[in-house]
C-alpha positions, 0 to 999 in steps of 0.5 A, a space after each residue: 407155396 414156394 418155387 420148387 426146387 430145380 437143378 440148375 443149367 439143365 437145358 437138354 430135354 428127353 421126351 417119354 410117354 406116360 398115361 394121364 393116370 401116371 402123369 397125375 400120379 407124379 405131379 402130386 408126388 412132385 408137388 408132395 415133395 415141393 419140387 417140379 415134375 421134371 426134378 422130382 423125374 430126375 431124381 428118381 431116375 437117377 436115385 437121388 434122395 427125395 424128401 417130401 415136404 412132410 417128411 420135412 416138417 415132420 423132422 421138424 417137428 420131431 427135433 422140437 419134441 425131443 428137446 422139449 422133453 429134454 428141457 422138462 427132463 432136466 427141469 424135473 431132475 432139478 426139482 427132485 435135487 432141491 426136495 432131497 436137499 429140503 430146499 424144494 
């Protein structure tokens, strides 16, 4: 895995009290999101954006399906052109 994402120059610290189970419940929505427990803390304190690293490849994936379809799209259109004009 990669280094997560963190804010540079931090270097004042906050000190809060959590349970175990809502520690555990934010690292694996830190790790979700490839970032580190206190930069996925931040952001959400402060209601800043957090894309989970799923969400991401989800986009990915999406943005590469969808040119997919345009491509056979145009390809499909090009093969009724050339059966109309008797060249297919």
């Amino acid at each position: 895995m990669t280094n997560p994402t963190r804010t540079k120059g931090t270097n004042s610290r906050i000190e809060i009290r959590i349970t175990e189970e809502e520690k555990a419940i934010l690292r694996d929505q830190a790790n979700s999101a490839s970032l580190t427990m206190s930069e996925y803390v931040r952001r959400s304190a402060l209601g800043k954006r957090i894309l989970s690293t799923m969400d991401q490849k989800a986009a990915g994936e999406l943005a590469r399906l969808v040119d997919f379809r345009s491509i056979c799209s145009r390809r499909s259109k090009v093969s009724r052109m050339r059966k109309v004009c008797g060249r297919g």
